[in-house]
C-alpha positions in Angstrom: -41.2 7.4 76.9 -42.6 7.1 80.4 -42.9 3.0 81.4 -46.4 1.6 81.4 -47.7 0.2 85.2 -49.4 -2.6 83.2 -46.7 -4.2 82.0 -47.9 -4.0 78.5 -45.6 -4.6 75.6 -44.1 -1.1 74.2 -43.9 -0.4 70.3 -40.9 0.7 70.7 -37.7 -0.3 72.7 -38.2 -2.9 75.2 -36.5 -3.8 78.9 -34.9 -6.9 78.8 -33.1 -9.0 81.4 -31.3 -11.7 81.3 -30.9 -14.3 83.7 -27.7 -16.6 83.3 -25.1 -18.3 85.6 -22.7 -17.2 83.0 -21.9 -14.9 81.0 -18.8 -13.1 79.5 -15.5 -12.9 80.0 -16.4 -16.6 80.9 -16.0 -18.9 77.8 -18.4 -21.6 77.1 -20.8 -21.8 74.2 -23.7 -19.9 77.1 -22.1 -17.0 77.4 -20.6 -16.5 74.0 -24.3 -17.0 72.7 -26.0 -14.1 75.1 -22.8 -11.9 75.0 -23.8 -11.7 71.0 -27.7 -11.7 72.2 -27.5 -9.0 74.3 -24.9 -6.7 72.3 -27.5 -7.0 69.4 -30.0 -6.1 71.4 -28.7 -3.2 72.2 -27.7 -2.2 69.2 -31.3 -2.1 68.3 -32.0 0.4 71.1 -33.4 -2.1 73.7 -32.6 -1.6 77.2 -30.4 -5.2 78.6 -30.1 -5.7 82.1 -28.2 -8.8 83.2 -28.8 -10.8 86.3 -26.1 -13.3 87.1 -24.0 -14.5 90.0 -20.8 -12.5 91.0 -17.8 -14.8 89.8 -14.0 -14.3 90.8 -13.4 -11.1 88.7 -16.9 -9.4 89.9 -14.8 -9.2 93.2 -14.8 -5.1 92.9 -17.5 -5.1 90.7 -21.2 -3.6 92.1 -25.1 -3.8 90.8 -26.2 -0.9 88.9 -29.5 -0.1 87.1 -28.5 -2.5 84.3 -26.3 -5.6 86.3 -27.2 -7.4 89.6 -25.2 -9.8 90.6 -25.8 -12.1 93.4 -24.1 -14.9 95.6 -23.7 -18.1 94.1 -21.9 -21.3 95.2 -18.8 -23.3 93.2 -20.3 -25.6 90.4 -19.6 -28.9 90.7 -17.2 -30.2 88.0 -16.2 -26.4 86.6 -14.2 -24.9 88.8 -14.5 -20.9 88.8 -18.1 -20.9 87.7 -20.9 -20.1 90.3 -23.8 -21.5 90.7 -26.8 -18.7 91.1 -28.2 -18.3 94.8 -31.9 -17.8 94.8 -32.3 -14.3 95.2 -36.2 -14.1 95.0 -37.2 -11.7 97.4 -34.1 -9.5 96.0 -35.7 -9.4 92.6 -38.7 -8.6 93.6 -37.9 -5.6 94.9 -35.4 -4.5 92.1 -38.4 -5.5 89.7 -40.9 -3.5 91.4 -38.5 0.0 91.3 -37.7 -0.9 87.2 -39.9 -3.5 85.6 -38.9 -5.3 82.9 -40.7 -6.5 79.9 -39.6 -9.6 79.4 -36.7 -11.8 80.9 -34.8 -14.0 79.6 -34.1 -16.8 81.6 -30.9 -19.1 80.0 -30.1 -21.4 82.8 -32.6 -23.6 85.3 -30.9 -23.3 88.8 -32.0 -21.7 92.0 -31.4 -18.3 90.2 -33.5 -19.2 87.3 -36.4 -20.7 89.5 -36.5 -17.5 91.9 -36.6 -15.2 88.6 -39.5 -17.2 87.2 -41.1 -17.2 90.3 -40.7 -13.6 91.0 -42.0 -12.9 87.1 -44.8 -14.9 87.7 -45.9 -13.1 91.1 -45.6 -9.1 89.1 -47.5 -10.6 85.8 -43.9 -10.1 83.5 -43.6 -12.3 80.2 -40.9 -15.1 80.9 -39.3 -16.7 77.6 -36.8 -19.6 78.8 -33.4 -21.0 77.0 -32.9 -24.5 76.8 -28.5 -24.1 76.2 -27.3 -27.1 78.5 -27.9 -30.9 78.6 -28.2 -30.8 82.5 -29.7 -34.0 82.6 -27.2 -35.9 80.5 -24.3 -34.5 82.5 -25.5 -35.5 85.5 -24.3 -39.3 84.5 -20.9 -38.1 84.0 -20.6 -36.7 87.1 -21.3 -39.7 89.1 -25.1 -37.8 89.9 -26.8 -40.9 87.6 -29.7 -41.4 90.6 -30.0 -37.8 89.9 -30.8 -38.0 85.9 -34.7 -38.5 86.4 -35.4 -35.9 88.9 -33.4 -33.4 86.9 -35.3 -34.5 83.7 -39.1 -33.7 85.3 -37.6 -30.6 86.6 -36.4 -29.4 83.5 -39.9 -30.2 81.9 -41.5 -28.4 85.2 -39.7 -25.5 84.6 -39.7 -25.0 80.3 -43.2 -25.5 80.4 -44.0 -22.7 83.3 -42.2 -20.1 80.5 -44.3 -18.7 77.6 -41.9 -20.3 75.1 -38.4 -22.4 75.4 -36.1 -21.4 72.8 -33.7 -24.5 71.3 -30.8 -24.1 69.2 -31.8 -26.6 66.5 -34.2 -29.1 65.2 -32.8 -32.4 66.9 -33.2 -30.6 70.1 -36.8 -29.8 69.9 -37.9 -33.0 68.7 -36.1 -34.9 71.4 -37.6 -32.3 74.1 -40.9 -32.9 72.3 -40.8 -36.5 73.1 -40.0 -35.5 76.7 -43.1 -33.7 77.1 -41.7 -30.4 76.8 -44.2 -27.6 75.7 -43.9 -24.4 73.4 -41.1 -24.9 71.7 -39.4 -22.8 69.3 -35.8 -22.7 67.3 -33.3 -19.9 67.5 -30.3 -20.6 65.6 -26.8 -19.7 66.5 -24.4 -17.7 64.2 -20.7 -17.4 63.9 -18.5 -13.8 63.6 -16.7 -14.8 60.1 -14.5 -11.8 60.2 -12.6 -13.0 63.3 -12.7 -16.8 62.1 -11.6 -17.1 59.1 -9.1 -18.6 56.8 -6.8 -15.8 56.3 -5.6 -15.9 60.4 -3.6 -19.2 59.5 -0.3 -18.6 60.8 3.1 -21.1 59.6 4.6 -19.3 62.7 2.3 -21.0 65.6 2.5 -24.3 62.7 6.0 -24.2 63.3 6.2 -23.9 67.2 3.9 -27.1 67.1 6.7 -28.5 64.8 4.4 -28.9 61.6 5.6 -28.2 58.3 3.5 -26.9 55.3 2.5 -30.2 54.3 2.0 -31.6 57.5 -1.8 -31.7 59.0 -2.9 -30.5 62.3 -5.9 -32.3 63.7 -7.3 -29.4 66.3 -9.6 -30.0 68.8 -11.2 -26.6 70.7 -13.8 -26.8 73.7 -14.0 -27.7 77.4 -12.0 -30.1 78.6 -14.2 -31.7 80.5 -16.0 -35.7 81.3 -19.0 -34.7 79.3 -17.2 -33.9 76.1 -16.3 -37.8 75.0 -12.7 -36.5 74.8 -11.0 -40.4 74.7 -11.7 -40.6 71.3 -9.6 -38.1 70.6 -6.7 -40.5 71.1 -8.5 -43.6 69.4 -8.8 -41.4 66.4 -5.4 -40.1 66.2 -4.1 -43.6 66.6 -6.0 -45.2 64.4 -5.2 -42.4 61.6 -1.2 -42.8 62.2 -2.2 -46.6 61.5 -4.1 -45.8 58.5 -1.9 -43.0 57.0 1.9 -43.7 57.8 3.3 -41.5 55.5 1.6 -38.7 56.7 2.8 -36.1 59.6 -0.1 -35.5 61.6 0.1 -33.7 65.2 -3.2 -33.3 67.8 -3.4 -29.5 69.0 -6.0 -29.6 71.7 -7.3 -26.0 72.8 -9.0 -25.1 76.0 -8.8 -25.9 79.7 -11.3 -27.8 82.0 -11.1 -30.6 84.3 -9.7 -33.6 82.3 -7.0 -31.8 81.1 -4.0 -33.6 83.1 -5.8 -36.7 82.1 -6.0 -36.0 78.4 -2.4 -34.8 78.3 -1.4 -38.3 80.3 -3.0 -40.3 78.0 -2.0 -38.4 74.5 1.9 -37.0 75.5 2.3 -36.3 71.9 -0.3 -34.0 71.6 0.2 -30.1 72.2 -2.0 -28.3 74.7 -2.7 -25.2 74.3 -4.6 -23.9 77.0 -7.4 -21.1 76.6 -7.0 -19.0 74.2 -9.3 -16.0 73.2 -10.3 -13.4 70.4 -7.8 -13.2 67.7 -5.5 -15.8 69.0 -8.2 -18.4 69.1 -9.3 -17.7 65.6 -5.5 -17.8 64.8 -5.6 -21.5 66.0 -8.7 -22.8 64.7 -7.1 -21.2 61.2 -4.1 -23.3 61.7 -5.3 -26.2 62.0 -6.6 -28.6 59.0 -8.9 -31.1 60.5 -11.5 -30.6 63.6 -12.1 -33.3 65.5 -15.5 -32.8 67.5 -16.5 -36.1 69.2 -19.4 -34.6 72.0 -22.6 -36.4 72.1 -23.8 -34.1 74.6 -24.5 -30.8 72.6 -27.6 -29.0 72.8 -25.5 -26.9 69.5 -21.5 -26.7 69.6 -20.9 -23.2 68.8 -17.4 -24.6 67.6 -18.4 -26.1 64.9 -19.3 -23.2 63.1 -15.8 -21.3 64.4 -14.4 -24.2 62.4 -16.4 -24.4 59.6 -15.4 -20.0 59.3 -11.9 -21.0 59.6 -12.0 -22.9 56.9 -11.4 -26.4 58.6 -12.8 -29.9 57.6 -14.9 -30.7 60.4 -15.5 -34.6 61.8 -18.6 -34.7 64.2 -21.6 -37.0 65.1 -24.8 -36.1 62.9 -26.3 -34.2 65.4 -26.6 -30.3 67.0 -24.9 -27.8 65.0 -23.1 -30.6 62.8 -26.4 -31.8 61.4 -27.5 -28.4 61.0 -25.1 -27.4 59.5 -23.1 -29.8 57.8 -23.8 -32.1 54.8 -21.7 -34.9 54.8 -19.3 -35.6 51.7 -19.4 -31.4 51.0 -18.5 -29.2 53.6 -17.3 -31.9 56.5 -17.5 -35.9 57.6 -20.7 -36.8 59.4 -20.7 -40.1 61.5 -24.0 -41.6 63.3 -24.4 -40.6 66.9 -22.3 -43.2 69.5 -20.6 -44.8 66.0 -17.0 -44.8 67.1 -15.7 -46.2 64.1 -17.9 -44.2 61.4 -16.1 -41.4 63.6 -12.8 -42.7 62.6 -13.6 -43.9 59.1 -14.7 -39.9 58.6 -11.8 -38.7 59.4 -9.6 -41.1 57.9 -11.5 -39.9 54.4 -10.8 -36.7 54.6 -7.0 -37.6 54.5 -7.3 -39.9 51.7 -6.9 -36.9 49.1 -6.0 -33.8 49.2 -7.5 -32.3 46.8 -10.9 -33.8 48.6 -9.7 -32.1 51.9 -9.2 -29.4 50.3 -12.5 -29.0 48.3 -14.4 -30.0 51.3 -12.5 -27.0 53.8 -13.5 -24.2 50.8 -17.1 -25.4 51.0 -17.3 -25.1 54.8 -15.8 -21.4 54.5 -18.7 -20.7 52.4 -21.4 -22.0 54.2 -20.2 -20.6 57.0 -20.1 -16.9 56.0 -23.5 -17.1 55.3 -24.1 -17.6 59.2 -24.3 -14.1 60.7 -25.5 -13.1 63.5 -27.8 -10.3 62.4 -31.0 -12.3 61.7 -30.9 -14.4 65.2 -30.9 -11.1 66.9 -33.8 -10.0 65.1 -35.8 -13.5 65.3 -34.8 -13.5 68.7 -36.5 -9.8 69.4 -39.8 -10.9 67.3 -39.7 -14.1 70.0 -39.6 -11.6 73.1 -41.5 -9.3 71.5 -44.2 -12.2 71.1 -44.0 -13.4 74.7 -45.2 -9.6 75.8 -47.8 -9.8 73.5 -48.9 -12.9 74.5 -48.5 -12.1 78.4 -50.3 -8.6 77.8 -53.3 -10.5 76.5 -53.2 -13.2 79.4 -53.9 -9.9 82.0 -57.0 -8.2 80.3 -58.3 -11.8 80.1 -58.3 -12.7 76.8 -57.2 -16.3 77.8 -58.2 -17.7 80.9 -56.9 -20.4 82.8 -53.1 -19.6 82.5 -50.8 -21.8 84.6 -49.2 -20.2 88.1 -46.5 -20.2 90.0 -47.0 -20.4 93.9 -44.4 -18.3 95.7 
């Protein structure tokens, strides 16, 4: 079907592109979430073009008709990531030989800002993603002058996009308050095939010298300032207190930069570095308890890999964990910042077994319930919407629609 000039939504498949500083084979919760976007995308027979800087592994890698990679610089604070150069004049000229319908714009840097600007000057429907707490990081990387600016930027930028797109319903109100505009949810789902109860393996229990009846308290996720990781040790030590009878053993899985000062602070715990696919679901199966102390989520895809697999989840009532967990049935819920509540909800879950027990079956089947299937299809209606809505915007059926000077 030959491309329209106008850029007018098509009935039928549609030419997406996302923009992203990451995407897979890196691991973070960003790139898991449009690696599942875009492959269900295209299994609905829409065209995905991904723009995105070149990392370490792109080294031999070139742009093609559906990838364009760019030059980026390190990020600060995770090492082997790139941060997006702005390539504005670039895309223009890519965009002008292949236009897209819609992009798709998941991250705000100087990547993201020369993609929306470049949309805006060719008249192409721009739906944004709000996946990181940029502005809350920036305090735990010493940038806390930083934290307002990035805040009005943030704001600047969402509400120049035809609709932001936020994981769950804490999140919009709390960009609400901020003054953000156009908000809409789009959930997150979890593959509960490959996480899943069944990959428990006594093998890996027994190299981290646990027995049948001993409990693994598992922690997965970047190791990194942001993450609140130092009550990871106030909770293990407090539960040895608590329950001396019991054998329990912290697995911590994942790399980042606090990794030599986690394993300093907790030598008893085992680190198992990153771990993907299979073997990742194997650990989250093996495992009994997840300890998930963030504060800094915009989601926490993990906590519905640990839900799948079956484990008792302890997190702040907030993200993903409020979403998706109600407290006393399928996981422990303690109020955001309450350090202690933290501990007290873990601590309950080892009071009884058979409560741990009855509590780890519940999560399993909310879980499973979780697909993947209906985001993919909410999230095409969204894009679908945005063309719409742009489509209208040019044959002037609203006026007085914002701009972007190049």
């Amino acid at each position: 079907m030959a491309r329209p000039d106008t850029g007018v939504m098509r009935t039928s498949s549609l030419h997406i592109t996302l923009v992203t500083e990451t995407y897979a084979p890196e691991i973070n919760g960003v790139a898991n979430t449009l690696g599942r976007l875009s492959d269900g995308l295209r299994a609905l027979g829409h065209r995905i073009e991904i723009v995105r800087p070149r990392q370490g592994e792109d080294l031999r890698q070139s742009s093609d008709a559906d990838l364009m990679l760019c030059r980026g610089w390190p990020l600060p604070g995770y090492p082997g990531l790139q941060w997006g150069q702005s390539s504005m004049h670039k895309l223009l000229r890519r965009w002008k030989r292949q236009r897209p319908d819609v992009l798709y714009i998941a991250t705000e840097g100087p990547l993201g800002f020369s993609a929306l600007r470049a949309a805006k000057r060719l008249g192409i429907a721009v739906v944004s993603g709000f996946h990181t707490n940029f502005q809350q990081y920036s305090n735990e990387y010493g940038l806390g002058m930083l934290t307002r600016w990035v805040g009005h930027y943030l704001r600047w930028f969402h509400n120049r996009t035809r609709l932001t797109l936020v994981p769950s319903a804490s999140q919009r109100d709390t960009l609400q308050r901020r003054g953000f505009e156009r908000l809409a949810l789009l959930a997150r789902g979890v593959d509960s095939q490959l996480f899943q109860p069944s990959r428990r393996s006594d093998s890996l229990r027994a190299q981290w010298g646990l027995g049948p009846e001993d409990t693994a308290l598992i922690h997965v996720g970047r190791l990194a300032a942001e993450k609140n990781l130092g009550l990871l040790k106030r909770t293990l030590h407090t539960l040895q207190l608590e329950h001396p009878l019991q054998r329990l053993k912290l697995i911590v899985v994942g790399d980042g930069p606090q990794k030599a000062v986690l394993a300093q602070q907790l030598p008893e715990a085992i680190f198992c570095g990153t771990q993907r696919g299979e073997a990742l679901a194997e650990h989250y199966a093996s495992g009994d308890i997840f300890l998930f102390p963030s504060l800094s989520e915009t989601f926490g895809n993990v906590v519905l890999e640990a839900l799948a697999s079956g484990l008792g989840v302890v997190a702040y009532d907030e993200a993903a964990a409020a979403q998706h967990i109600r407290h006393g049935h399928n996981g422990a819920l303690a109020l955001p910042g309450d350090e202690e509540g933290f501990m007290d909800a873990a601590s309950w879950l080892l009071e009884d077994s058979e409560t741990l027990r009855r509590v780890r079956l519940n999560a399993r089947q909310h879980a499973s319930r979780q697909g993947w299937g209906a985001i993919v299809e909410q999230f095409e209606s969204q894009l679908r919407g945005a063309c719409a809505g742009t489509a209208r915007d040019q044959q002037g059926i609203r006026p007085g629609s914002s701009t972007l000077h190049g």
